[in-house]
N, C-alpha and C positions, 0 to 999 in steps of 0.2 A: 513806235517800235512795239510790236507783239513782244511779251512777256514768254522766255522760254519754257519749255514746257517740265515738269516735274520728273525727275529721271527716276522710275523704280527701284524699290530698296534693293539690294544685292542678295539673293538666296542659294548661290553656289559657294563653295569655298575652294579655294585654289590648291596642289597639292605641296606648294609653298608654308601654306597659312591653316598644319592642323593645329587640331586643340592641344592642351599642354599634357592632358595625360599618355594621348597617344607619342608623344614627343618623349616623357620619361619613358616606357615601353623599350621604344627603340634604343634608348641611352644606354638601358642595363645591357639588352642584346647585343650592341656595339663592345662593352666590355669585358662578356664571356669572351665574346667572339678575340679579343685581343689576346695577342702570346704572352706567357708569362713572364713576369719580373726576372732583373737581375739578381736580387737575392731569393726569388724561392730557387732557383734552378742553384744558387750558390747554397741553398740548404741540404735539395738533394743531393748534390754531387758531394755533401758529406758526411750524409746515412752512411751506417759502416753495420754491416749483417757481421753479428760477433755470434759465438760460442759462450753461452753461461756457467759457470762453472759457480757451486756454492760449496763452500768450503765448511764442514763442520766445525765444532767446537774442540778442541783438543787439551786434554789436560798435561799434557809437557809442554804445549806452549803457550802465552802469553797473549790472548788476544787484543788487537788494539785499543787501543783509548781513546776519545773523541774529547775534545775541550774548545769552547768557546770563548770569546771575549765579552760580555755585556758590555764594557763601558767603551767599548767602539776603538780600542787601541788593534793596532794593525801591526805585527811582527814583520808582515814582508816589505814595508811602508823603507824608502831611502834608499841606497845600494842591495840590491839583491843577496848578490854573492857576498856581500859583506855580514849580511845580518846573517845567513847561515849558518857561517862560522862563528858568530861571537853571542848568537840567542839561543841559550843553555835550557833543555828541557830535559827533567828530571822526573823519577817514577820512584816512590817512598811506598815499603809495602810495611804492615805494624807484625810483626812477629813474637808478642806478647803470647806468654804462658795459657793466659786468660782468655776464653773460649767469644766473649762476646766481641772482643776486643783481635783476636786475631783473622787478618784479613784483609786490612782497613788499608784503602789507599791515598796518596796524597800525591797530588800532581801539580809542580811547581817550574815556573813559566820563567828563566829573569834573563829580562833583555839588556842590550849590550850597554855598558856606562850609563846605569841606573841604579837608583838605591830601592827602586819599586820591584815586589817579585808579582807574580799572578800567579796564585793558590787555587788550587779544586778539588774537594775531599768528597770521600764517596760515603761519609760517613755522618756529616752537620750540611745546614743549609736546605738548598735543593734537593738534595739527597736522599731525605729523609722523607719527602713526597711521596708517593702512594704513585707507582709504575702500569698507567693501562695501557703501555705499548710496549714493544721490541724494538733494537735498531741494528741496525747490517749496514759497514763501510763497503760500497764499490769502489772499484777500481779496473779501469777500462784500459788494455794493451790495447794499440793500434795496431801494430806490428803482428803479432801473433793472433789476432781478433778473438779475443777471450776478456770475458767482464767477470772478475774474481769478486764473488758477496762473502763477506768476512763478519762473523757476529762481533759486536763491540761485548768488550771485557765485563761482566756480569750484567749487562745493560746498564753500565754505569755513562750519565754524559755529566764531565766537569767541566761546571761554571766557574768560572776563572774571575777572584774576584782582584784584584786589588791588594797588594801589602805593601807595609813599608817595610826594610831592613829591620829594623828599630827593632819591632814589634815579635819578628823571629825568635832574639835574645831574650826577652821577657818568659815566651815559652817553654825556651831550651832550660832557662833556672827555674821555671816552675817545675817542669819535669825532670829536677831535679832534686826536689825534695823527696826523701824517704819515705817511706810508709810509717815507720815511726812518729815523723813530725807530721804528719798528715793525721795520725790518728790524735796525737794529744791536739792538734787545732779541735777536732771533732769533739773529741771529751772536753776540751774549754767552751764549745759554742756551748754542748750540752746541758755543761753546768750552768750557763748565764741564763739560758732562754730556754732549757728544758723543763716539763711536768713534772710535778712530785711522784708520780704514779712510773714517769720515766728514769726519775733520781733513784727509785727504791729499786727496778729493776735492773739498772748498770749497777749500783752498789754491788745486790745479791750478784750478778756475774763476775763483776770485781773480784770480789770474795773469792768464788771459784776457783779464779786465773793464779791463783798465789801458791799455787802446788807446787810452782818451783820458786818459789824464792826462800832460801836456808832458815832467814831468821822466823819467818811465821810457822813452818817445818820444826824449829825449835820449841817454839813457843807453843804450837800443839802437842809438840811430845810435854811437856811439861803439864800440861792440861790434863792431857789423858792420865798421867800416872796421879794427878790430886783427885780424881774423880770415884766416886767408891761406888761399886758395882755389888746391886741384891743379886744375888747368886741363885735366889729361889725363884725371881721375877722374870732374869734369867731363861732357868731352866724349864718355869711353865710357859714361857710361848717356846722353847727349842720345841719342848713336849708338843705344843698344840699345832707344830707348823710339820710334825711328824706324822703326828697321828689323823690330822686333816679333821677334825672335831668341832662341834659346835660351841658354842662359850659354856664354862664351866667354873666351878669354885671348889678345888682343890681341898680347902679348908671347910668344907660342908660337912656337920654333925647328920642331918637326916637327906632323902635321898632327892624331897622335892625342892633341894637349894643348890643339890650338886651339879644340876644343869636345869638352869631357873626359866621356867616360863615364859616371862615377861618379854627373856632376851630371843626367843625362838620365834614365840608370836606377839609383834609388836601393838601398841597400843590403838593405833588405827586400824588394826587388822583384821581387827574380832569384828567389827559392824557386818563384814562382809564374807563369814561365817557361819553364818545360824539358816545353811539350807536344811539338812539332817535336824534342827532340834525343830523348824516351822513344818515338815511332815512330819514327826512326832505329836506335836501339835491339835495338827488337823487331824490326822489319826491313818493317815496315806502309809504305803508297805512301801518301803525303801528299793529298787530298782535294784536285782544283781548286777545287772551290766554296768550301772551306772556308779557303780563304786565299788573300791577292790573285795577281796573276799574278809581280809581283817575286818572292814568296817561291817561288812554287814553279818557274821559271825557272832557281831557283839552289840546290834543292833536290841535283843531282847535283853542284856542285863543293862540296856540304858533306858530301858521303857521300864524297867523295876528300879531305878533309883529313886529315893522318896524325897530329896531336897531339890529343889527346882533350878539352885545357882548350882552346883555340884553337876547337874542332866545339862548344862547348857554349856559349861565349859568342856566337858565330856565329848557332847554333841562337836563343837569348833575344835575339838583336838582332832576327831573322826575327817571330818572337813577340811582341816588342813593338810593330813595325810592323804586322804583322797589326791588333793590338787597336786603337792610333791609328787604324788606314783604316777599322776597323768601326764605332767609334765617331762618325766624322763620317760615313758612310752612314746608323747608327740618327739624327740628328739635322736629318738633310735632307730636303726634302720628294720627292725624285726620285727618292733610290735606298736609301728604309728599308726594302722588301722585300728587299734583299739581304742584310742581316745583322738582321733579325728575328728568327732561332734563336742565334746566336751571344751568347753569354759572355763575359764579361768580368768577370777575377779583381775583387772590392770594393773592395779596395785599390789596383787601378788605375781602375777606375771612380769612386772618390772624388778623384782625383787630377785625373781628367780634369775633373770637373765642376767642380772647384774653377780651375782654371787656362785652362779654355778653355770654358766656356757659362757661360749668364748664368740668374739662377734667375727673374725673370720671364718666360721665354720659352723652351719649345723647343727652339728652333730657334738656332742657335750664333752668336752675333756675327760680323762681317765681320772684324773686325781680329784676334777668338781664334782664326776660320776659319786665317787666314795665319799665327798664333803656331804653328797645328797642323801647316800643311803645314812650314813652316820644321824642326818636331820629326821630321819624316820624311824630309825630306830631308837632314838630319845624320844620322840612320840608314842612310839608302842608303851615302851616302859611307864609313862604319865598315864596310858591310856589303860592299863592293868593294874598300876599300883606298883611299879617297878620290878613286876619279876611274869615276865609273860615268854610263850610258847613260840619258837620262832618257825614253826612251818606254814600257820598262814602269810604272814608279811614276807616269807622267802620265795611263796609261790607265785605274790603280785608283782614284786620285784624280778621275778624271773631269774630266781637265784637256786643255788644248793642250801641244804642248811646246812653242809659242812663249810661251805665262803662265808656263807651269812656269821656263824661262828666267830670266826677272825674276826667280824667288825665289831660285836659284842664284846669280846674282848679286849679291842682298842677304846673300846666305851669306858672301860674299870668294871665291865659285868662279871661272874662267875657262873658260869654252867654246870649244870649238875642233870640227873635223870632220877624221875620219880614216878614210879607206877610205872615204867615202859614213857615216860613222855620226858623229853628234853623243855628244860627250861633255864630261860637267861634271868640272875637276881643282879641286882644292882647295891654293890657296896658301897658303904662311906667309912672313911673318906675315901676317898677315888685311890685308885692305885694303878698305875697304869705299867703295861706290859712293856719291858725293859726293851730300848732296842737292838738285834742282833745282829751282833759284829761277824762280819767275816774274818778267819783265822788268818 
Protein backbone atom coordinates (compact mmCIF):
# COMPACT_ATOMS: atom_id res chain seq x y z
CA UNK A 1 0.00 0.00 0.00
CA UNK A 2 1.32 3.51 -1.05
CA UNK A 3 1.90 5.66 1.92
CA UNK A 4 -0.71 8.66 1.99
CA UNK A 5 0.56 11.53 1.11
CA UNK A 6 1.48 14.61 3.68
CA UNK A 7 -1.57 17.01 3.96
CA UNK A 8 -0.41 20.73 4.09
CA UNK A 9 -0.28 22.72 7.12
CA UNK A 10 -3.51 24.90 7.46
CA UNK A 11 -2.94 28.87 6.80
CA UNK A 12 -6.46 30.21 6.74
CA UNK A 13 -8.39 30.61 9.99
CA UNK A 14 -11.99 30.08 10.00
CA UNK A 15 -14.46 33.05 11.21
CA UNK A 16 -15.15 30.63 14.16
CA UNK A 17 -11.59 30.41 15.40
CA UNK A 18 -10.34 34.25 15.93
CA UNK A 19 -7.60 35.15 18.16
CA UNK A 20 -8.32 35.89 21.76
CA UNK A 21 -7.72 39.64 21.62
CA UNK A 22 -10.10 40.21 18.80
CA UNK A 23 -12.50 38.12 20.92
CA UNK A 24 -12.14 40.47 24.13
CA UNK A 25 -12.85 43.45 21.69
CA UNK A 26 -16.04 42.31 20.92
CA UNK A 27 -16.86 41.17 24.57
CA UNK A 28 -16.57 44.88 25.91
CA UNK A 29 -18.61 46.07 22.64
CA UNK A 30 -21.38 43.46 23.50
CA UNK A 31 -21.69 45.20 27.02
CA UNK A 32 -21.91 48.80 25.99
CA UNK A 33 -24.09 47.61 23.64
CA UNK A 34 -26.37 45.97 26.63
CA UNK A 35 -29.41 48.14 28.49
CA UNK A 36 -28.93 49.16 31.78
CA UNK A 37 -29.11 47.42 35.06
CA UNK A 38 -32.05 47.24 37.49
CA UNK A 39 -30.44 49.33 39.90
CA UNK A 40 -28.87 52.13 37.89
CA UNK A 41 -32.30 52.86 36.35
CA UNK A 42 -33.64 52.33 40.32
CA UNK A 43 -30.86 55.15 41.12
CA UNK A 44 -32.24 57.35 38.57
CA UNK A 45 -35.74 57.25 39.14
CA UNK A 46 -34.46 58.54 42.47
CA UNK A 47 -32.45 61.68 41.74
CA UNK A 48 -34.67 64.28 43.17
CA UNK A 49 -33.84 68.07 41.47
CA UNK A 50 -34.27 69.99 45.01
CA UNK A 51 -33.98 73.75 45.77
CA UNK A 52 -30.80 74.74 48.23
CA UNK A 53 -31.59 76.78 50.63
CA UNK A 54 -28.65 77.79 53.34
CA UNK A 55 -29.67 79.13 56.30
CA UNK A 56 -27.41 81.65 58.23
CA UNK A 57 -26.29 81.73 61.66
CA UNK A 58 -28.74 83.36 63.86
CA UNK A 59 -28.10 84.79 67.33
CA UNK A 60 -31.72 84.05 68.84
CA UNK A 61 -31.42 80.74 67.93
CA UNK A 62 -29.59 77.84 68.87
CA UNK A 63 -27.95 76.10 66.26
CA UNK A 64 -27.76 72.36 66.11
CA UNK A 65 -25.44 70.21 67.74
CA UNK A 66 -23.81 67.18 66.04
CA UNK A 67 -22.62 64.30 68.50
CA UNK A 68 -21.11 60.96 67.79
CA UNK A 69 -20.58 57.65 69.25
CA UNK A 70 -16.75 56.40 69.08
CA UNK A 71 -17.36 53.31 70.97
CA UNK A 72 -19.84 52.12 68.36
CA UNK A 73 -23.14 52.17 70.80
CA UNK A 74 -26.26 52.66 68.56
CA UNK A 75 -29.20 54.70 70.29
CA UNK A 76 -31.69 53.50 67.60
CA UNK A 77 -30.29 49.76 68.05
CA UNK A 78 -34.02 47.35 69.48
CA UNK A 79 -37.61 48.90 69.17
CA UNK A 80 -37.47 52.13 67.33
CA UNK A 81 -40.32 53.84 68.75
CA UNK A 82 -39.48 52.74 71.99
CA UNK A 83 -35.94 54.06 72.27
CA UNK A 84 -37.33 57.61 71.29
CA UNK A 85 -39.21 57.90 74.00
CA UNK A 86 -37.04 56.67 76.83
CA UNK A 87 -33.32 58.09 75.19
CA UNK A 88 -32.97 61.38 77.07
CA UNK A 89 -30.75 63.95 75.32
CA UNK A 90 -29.93 66.86 77.12
CA UNK A 91 -27.92 70.39 76.30
CA UNK A 92 -26.09 72.06 79.64
CA UNK A 93 -24.97 75.47 78.75
CA UNK A 94 -22.19 77.11 81.78
CA UNK A 95 -23.50 80.57 82.82
CA UNK A 96 -20.54 81.42 85.08
CA UNK A 97 -19.78 85.12 85.93
CA UNK A 98 -16.33 84.26 84.66
CA UNK A 99 -15.61 85.38 81.01
CA UNK A 100 -13.29 82.36 80.10
CA UNK A 101 -15.68 79.93 81.56
CA UNK A 102 -18.91 81.28 80.08
CA UNK A 103 -20.27 79.61 77.13
CA UNK A 104 -19.26 76.15 77.65
CA UNK A 105 -21.35 73.43 76.52
CA UNK A 106 -22.15 69.87 77.65
CA UNK A 107 -23.98 67.39 75.76
CA UNK A 108 -25.32 64.28 77.60
CA UNK A 109 -26.64 61.17 76.00
CA UNK A 110 -28.53 58.59 78.70
CA UNK A 111 -30.12 55.72 77.16
CA UNK A 112 -33.04 53.90 78.35
CA UNK A 113 -32.48 51.49 81.77
CA UNK A 114 -28.82 52.34 81.91
CA UNK A 115 -26.49 53.61 84.51
CA UNK A 116 -23.95 54.58 81.48
CA UNK A 117 -24.59 58.44 80.17
CA UNK A 118 -22.58 59.52 77.02
CA UNK A 119 -20.79 63.02 77.66
CA UNK A 120 -19.54 65.59 75.03
CA UNK A 121 -18.05 68.89 76.15
CA UNK A 122 -17.05 71.62 73.80
CA UNK A 123 -14.71 72.56 76.30
CA UNK A 124 -11.78 69.27 77.25
CA UNK A 125 -11.00 66.34 75.04
CA UNK A 126 -11.40 66.74 71.41
CA UNK A 127 -12.36 70.03 71.67
CA UNK A 128 -9.57 71.63 72.52
CA UNK A 129 -7.89 70.43 68.90
CA UNK A 130 -7.11 73.19 66.64
CA UNK A 131 -10.36 73.61 63.93
CA UNK A 132 -9.06 73.49 60.01
CA UNK A 133 -12.64 73.06 59.01
CA UNK A 134 -16.39 74.22 59.16
CA UNK A 135 -19.31 71.98 59.31
CA UNK A 136 -23.14 72.52 57.98
CA UNK A 137 -26.10 69.85 58.89
CA UNK A 138 -28.33 69.07 55.74
CA UNK A 139 -31.46 68.24 55.68
CA UNK A 140 -33.35 67.19 52.66
CA UNK A 141 -37.49 67.55 52.27
CA UNK A 142 -38.79 65.20 49.68
CA UNK A 143 -41.89 66.80 49.65
CA UNK A 144 -41.27 70.37 49.30
CA UNK A 145 -37.71 69.58 47.40
CA UNK A 146 -35.55 71.88 49.40
CA UNK A 147 -32.17 70.84 51.04
CA UNK A 148 -31.89 73.17 54.20
CA UNK A 149 -27.71 73.69 55.08
CA UNK A 150 -27.86 74.68 58.77
CA UNK A 151 -24.23 75.62 60.33
CA UNK A 152 -23.57 73.41 63.46
CA UNK A 153 -23.32 75.31 66.82
CA UNK A 154 -19.93 77.12 67.05
CA UNK A 155 -18.36 74.46 64.93
CA UNK A 156 -18.49 72.34 67.76
CA UNK A 157 -18.78 68.35 67.03
CA UNK A 158 -19.24 66.15 70.48
CA UNK A 159 -17.48 63.14 70.93
CA UNK A 160 -19.68 61.28 73.05
CA UNK A 161 -17.61 59.45 75.40
CA UNK A 162 -18.69 56.97 77.81
CA UNK A 163 -19.74 57.73 81.70
CA UNK A 164 -20.78 55.94 84.35
CA UNK A 165 -23.61 57.36 86.81
CA UNK A 166 -21.14 56.96 89.66
CA UNK A 167 -18.79 59.37 88.39
CA UNK A 168 -21.48 62.29 87.74
CA UNK A 169 -21.82 62.65 91.80
CA UNK A 170 -18.20 62.84 92.46
CA UNK A 171 -18.26 66.03 90.24
CA UNK A 172 -21.52 67.48 91.48
CA UNK A 173 -19.58 67.45 95.29
CA UNK A 174 -16.51 68.74 93.79
CA UNK A 175 -18.31 71.55 92.34
CA UNK A 176 -19.42 71.90 95.33
CA UNK A 177 -16.78 73.06 97.24
CA UNK A 178 -16.44 76.84 97.93
CA UNK A 179 -13.87 79.05 96.78
CA UNK A 180 -12.88 79.47 100.26
CA UNK A 181 -12.02 75.65 100.76
CA UNK A 182 -10.50 75.80 97.51
CA UNK A 183 -8.13 78.58 98.28
CA UNK A 184 -6.92 77.25 101.82
CA UNK A 185 -6.20 73.70 99.79
CA UNK A 186 -4.06 76.05 97.56
CA UNK A 187 -2.26 77.89 100.50
CA UNK A 188 -1.71 74.22 102.10
CA UNK A 189 -0.21 72.67 98.76
CA UNK A 190 1.80 76.16 98.91
CA UNK A 191 3.18 75.83 102.13
CA UNK A 192 4.32 72.02 101.60
CA UNK A 193 5.84 72.32 98.15
CA UNK A 194 6.30 75.95 97.64
CA UNK A 195 9.72 78.22 97.16
CA UNK A 196 11.11 80.38 99.75
CA UNK A 197 11.16 83.25 97.20
CA UNK A 198 7.27 82.16 96.81
CA UNK A 199 6.81 81.76 100.90
CA UNK A 200 8.18 85.47 101.25
CA UNK A 201 5.87 86.71 98.59
CA UNK A 202 2.38 85.20 99.87
CA UNK A 203 3.49 86.18 103.37
CA UNK A 204 4.11 90.09 102.26
CA UNK A 205 0.42 89.85 100.36
CA UNK A 206 -0.89 88.00 103.50
CA UNK A 207 0.04 90.98 105.42
CA UNK A 208 -1.88 93.22 102.99
CA UNK A 209 -5.17 91.29 102.99
CA UNK A 210 -5.54 91.99 106.92
CA UNK A 211 -7.15 95.53 106.38
CA UNK A 212 -10.26 94.12 107.48
CA UNK A 213 -9.77 92.16 110.24
CA UNK A 214 -10.52 94.35 113.78
CA UNK A 215 -7.95 92.73 115.82
CA UNK A 216 -4.53 93.64 113.63
CA UNK A 217 -6.75 97.18 112.93
CA UNK A 218 -6.29 97.43 116.70
CA UNK A 219 -3.02 96.44 117.11
CA UNK A 220 -1.88 98.98 114.50
CA UNK A 221 -3.59 101.69 116.05
CA UNK A 222 -1.66 100.85 119.05
CA UNK A 223 1.64 100.91 117.09
CA UNK A 224 1.12 104.09 115.63
CA UNK A 225 0.37 106.08 118.60
CA UNK A 226 4.14 104.22 120.56
CA UNK A 227 5.82 105.38 117.55
CA UNK A 228 7.51 109.16 118.00
CA UNK A 229 7.61 111.12 115.09
CA UNK A 230 11.00 113.88 114.11
CA UNK A 231 8.84 116.63 113.39
CA UNK A 232 11.80 118.36 111.65
CA UNK A 233 12.52 115.06 109.32
CA UNK A 234 9.06 115.64 108.88
CA UNK A 235 8.95 118.85 107.72
CA UNK A 236 12.18 118.72 105.52
CA UNK A 237 10.88 116.30 102.88
CA UNK A 238 6.98 118.01 103.20
CA UNK A 239 9.42 121.16 102.28
CA UNK A 240 11.52 119.20 99.51
CA UNK A 241 8.47 117.42 97.85
CA UNK A 242 7.00 121.19 97.73
CA UNK A 243 9.53 123.05 96.42
CA UNK A 244 10.68 120.19 93.81
CA UNK A 245 14.54 120.82 94.95
CA UNK A 246 17.72 119.10 94.72
CA UNK A 247 19.18 117.41 97.99
CA UNK A 248 20.03 119.82 100.42
CA UNK A 249 21.31 120.35 104.28
CA UNK A 250 19.06 122.54 105.98
CA UNK A 251 21.60 122.51 108.80
CA UNK A 252 24.61 124.02 106.42
CA UNK A 253 26.87 126.67 108.38
CA UNK A 254 28.65 127.73 104.87
CA UNK A 255 26.96 127.62 101.42
CA UNK A 256 29.12 124.84 99.72
CA UNK A 257 27.38 122.10 101.98
CA UNK A 258 23.80 123.65 101.68
CA UNK A 259 23.54 121.77 98.55
CA UNK A 260 26.51 119.38 98.39
CA UNK A 261 28.35 118.61 95.24
CA UNK A 262 28.94 115.14 95.41
CA UNK A 263 25.00 114.60 95.69
CA UNK A 264 24.28 116.50 92.28
CA UNK A 265 27.23 115.15 90.32
CA UNK A 266 27.89 111.62 91.26
CA UNK A 267 31.14 109.93 91.54
CA UNK A 268 31.29 108.12 88.21
CA UNK A 269 30.09 111.16 86.57
CA UNK A 270 33.12 113.42 86.46
CA UNK A 271 35.19 110.94 84.16
CA UNK A 272 32.90 111.96 81.53
CA UNK A 273 33.02 115.59 81.99
CA UNK A 274 36.41 117.12 81.21
CA UNK A 275 35.22 118.28 77.50
CA UNK A 276 35.51 122.14 78.26
CA UNK A 277 38.69 121.78 80.68
CA UNK A 278 40.76 119.15 77.46
CA UNK A 279 39.98 122.49 75.06
CA UNK A 280 41.33 124.60 77.68
CA UNK A 281 44.11 122.25 77.52
CA UNK A 282 44.92 122.21 74.13
CA UNK A 283 44.23 125.85 73.87
CA UNK A 284 41.02 125.39 71.15
CA UNK A 285 38.18 128.52 71.46
CA UNK A 286 35.08 127.06 72.94
CA UNK A 287 32.17 126.89 70.18
CA UNK A 288 29.24 129.46 70.91
CA UNK A 289 26.76 127.28 69.43
CA UNK A 290 27.92 124.47 71.20
CA UNK A 291 27.28 125.50 74.55
CA UNK A 292 24.78 127.78 76.29
CA UNK A 293 25.68 131.49 76.69
CA UNK A 294 26.47 131.16 80.78
CA UNK A 295 29.09 128.72 79.93
CA UNK A 296 30.85 130.48 77.45
CA UNK A 297 30.53 134.14 79.19
CA UNK A 298 32.79 132.59 81.76
CA UNK A 299 34.77 130.72 79.66
CA UNK A 300 37.82 133.56 80.33
CA UNK A 301 37.67 133.67 84.15
CA UNK A 302 38.32 129.95 83.98
CA UNK A 303 41.34 130.17 81.72
CA UNK A 304 42.57 132.71 84.78
CA UNK A 305 42.14 130.43 87.51
CA UNK A 306 45.67 129.52 88.95
CA UNK A 307 45.01 126.08 90.72
CA UNK A 308 44.57 123.36 88.22
CA UNK A 309 42.01 120.94 90.75
CA UNK A 310 39.72 124.28 91.31
CA UNK A 311 39.88 125.01 86.66
CA UNK A 312 38.73 121.32 86.45
CA UNK A 313 36.09 121.10 88.67
CA UNK A 314 34.90 124.42 87.39
CA UNK A 315 35.42 123.21 83.97
CA UNK A 316 32.80 119.61 84.80
CA UNK A 317 30.42 122.06 86.69
CA UNK A 318 30.26 124.11 83.08
CA UNK A 319 29.75 120.65 81.30
CA UNK A 320 27.30 119.45 83.40
CA UNK A 321 25.12 122.37 82.89
CA UNK A 322 25.60 122.37 79.30
CA UNK A 323 24.05 118.74 79.07
CA UNK A 324 20.93 119.70 81.62
CA UNK A 325 20.14 122.91 79.17
CA UNK A 326 20.52 120.52 75.99
CA UNK A 327 18.54 117.98 77.42
CA UNK A 328 15.41 120.11 78.07
CA UNK A 329 15.86 121.79 74.57
CA UNK A 330 15.95 117.99 72.92
CA UNK A 331 12.62 117.40 74.93
CA UNK A 332 10.56 120.63 74.09
CA UNK A 333 8.58 121.34 71.41
CA UNK A 334 10.25 124.93 70.49
CA UNK A 335 13.60 124.67 70.71
CA UNK A 336 14.72 120.81 69.84
CA UNK A 337 16.53 122.13 66.78
CA UNK A 338 19.07 123.66 68.83
CA UNK A 339 20.50 120.75 70.32
CA UNK A 340 19.57 118.08 67.78
CA UNK A 341 23.44 117.15 67.06
CA UNK A 342 24.61 117.47 70.52
CA UNK A 343 25.54 114.32 72.83
CA UNK A 344 25.04 113.32 75.76
CA UNK A 345 27.38 110.98 77.74
CA UNK A 346 24.58 107.53 78.65
CA UNK A 347 25.32 107.60 81.72
CA UNK A 348 24.03 111.03 82.12
CA UNK A 349 21.44 110.56 79.74
CA UNK A 350 19.96 107.55 81.85
CA UNK A 351 19.98 109.69 84.71
CA UNK A 352 18.17 112.34 83.22
CA UNK A 353 15.47 110.27 82.05
CA UNK A 354 15.17 108.55 84.91
CA UNK A 355 14.74 111.60 87.24
CA UNK A 356 13.22 114.24 85.21
CA UNK A 357 10.68 112.72 81.95
CA UNK A 358 8.15 110.52 82.18
CA UNK A 359 8.27 107.43 79.68
CA UNK A 360 4.79 107.82 78.31
CA UNK A 361 5.49 110.98 76.76
CA UNK A 362 8.12 113.02 75.12
CA UNK A 363 7.86 115.63 76.17
CA UNK A 364 8.96 116.42 80.04
CA UNK A 365 6.51 116.84 82.99
CA UNK A 366 5.81 120.36 84.43
CA UNK A 367 6.94 119.68 87.91
CA UNK A 368 10.33 117.48 86.37
CA UNK A 369 10.64 120.63 83.99
CA UNK A 370 11.16 122.83 87.57
CA UNK A 371 13.06 119.63 89.55
CA UNK A 372 15.58 120.53 86.23
CA UNK A 373 15.72 124.14 86.38
CA UNK A 374 16.11 123.97 90.26
CA UNK A 375 19.38 121.35 89.19
CA UNK A 376 20.80 124.34 87.16
CA UNK A 377 20.49 126.78 89.04
CA UNK A 378 22.49 125.27 92.13
CA UNK A 379 25.12 124.83 89.34
CA UNK A 380 25.10 128.42 88.50
CA UNK A 381 25.49 129.39 92.08
CA UNK A 382 28.78 126.54 92.55
CA UNK A 383 29.86 127.99 89.38
CA UNK A 384 30.23 131.86 90.72
CA UNK A 385 30.60 131.30 94.19
CA UNK A 386 27.01 131.46 95.20
CA UNK A 387 25.83 134.75 94.20
CA UNK A 388 25.59 135.03 90.48
CA UNK A 389 23.70 137.18 87.77
CA UNK A 390 20.48 135.51 86.48
CA UNK A 391 20.19 136.84 82.94
CA UNK A 392 22.51 134.74 81.14
CA UNK A 393 21.19 131.14 82.42
CA UNK A 394 17.47 132.85 82.07
CA UNK A 395 18.11 133.45 78.33
CA UNK A 396 19.42 129.64 77.84
CA UNK A 397 16.62 128.34 79.61
CA UNK A 398 14.30 130.31 77.74
CA UNK A 399 12.94 132.02 80.55
CA UNK A 400 11.93 135.63 82.07
CA UNK A 401 14.21 136.60 84.80
CA UNK A 402 11.19 137.70 86.45
CA UNK A 403 10.07 133.36 86.57
CA UNK A 404 13.56 132.67 86.94
CA UNK A 405 13.22 134.75 90.34
CA UNK A 406 10.61 132.44 91.83
CA UNK A 407 13.06 129.53 91.47
CA UNK A 408 15.89 131.40 93.15
CA UNK A 409 13.80 131.87 95.74
CA UNK A 410 12.59 128.30 96.17
CA UNK A 411 16.35 127.62 96.32
CA UNK A 412 16.75 129.77 100.04
CA UNK A 413 18.54 132.67 97.49
CA UNK A 414 17.98 136.41 98.24
CA UNK A 415 17.94 138.85 95.42
CA UNK A 416 19.01 142.12 95.58
CA UNK A 417 20.29 144.84 92.75
CA UNK A 418 23.57 146.37 92.68
CA UNK A 419 24.97 148.82 90.25
CA UNK A 420 21.63 148.43 87.96
CA UNK A 421 22.39 144.50 87.81
CA UNK A 422 20.20 141.91 89.72
CA UNK A 423 21.83 139.24 91.52
CA UNK A 424 20.80 135.88 93.24
CA UNK A 425 23.02 135.29 96.93
CA UNK A 426 22.62 132.21 98.54
CA UNK A 427 22.05 132.12 102.29
CA UNK A 428 22.90 129.77 105.13
CA UNK A 429 21.28 128.30 106.66
CA UNK A 430 18.63 127.80 104.06
CA UNK A 431 15.41 129.41 104.76
CA UNK A 432 12.98 128.65 102.44
CA UNK A 433 9.92 130.66 101.25
CA UNK A 434 6.85 129.72 103.39
CA UNK A 435 3.96 128.19 101.53
CA UNK A 436 0.88 130.22 100.58
CA UNK A 437 -2.27 129.38 101.75
CA UNK A 438 -5.24 130.27 100.08
CA UNK A 439 -7.78 132.32 102.29
Amino acid sequence: MKPKPEQDPVTHLEDDDEPATTAKKKNKKRKRDKPSSLTTMAQEAERVTAKVELIPDQPNKTPPLVGYFPSGFNPQSGDQGEEETTTRVRVYRNMNERKHKTGRLELVVSPAESSVEFVGTSYAGEAMAPQFCQYALGVLDKESQTLKIVPVASNKIFRLEPRVGTSDIAEKEEANVTEEQQADMKAMLHTRYGTKKFLRKSKKLHDLQKENDLESQKDLAKKIKSVKINKGALESAIVDTVLNIPPYDSSATIPELAYPLDKIILKGEWDFLYDIYELLQVGQEVESSAYPSFVCNRIQKLRELEKDAEKRVRACIFSYITHLVKFKDQHSMDASASAKNHRIPSILRQKFLSSFSNPESKRLPEDKIHLLISYVLVLTLHADNFQTNPADIAKDLRMSEVSLRYHYEKLGCKLKREKNELLATLSVPLQFPKPRRRR
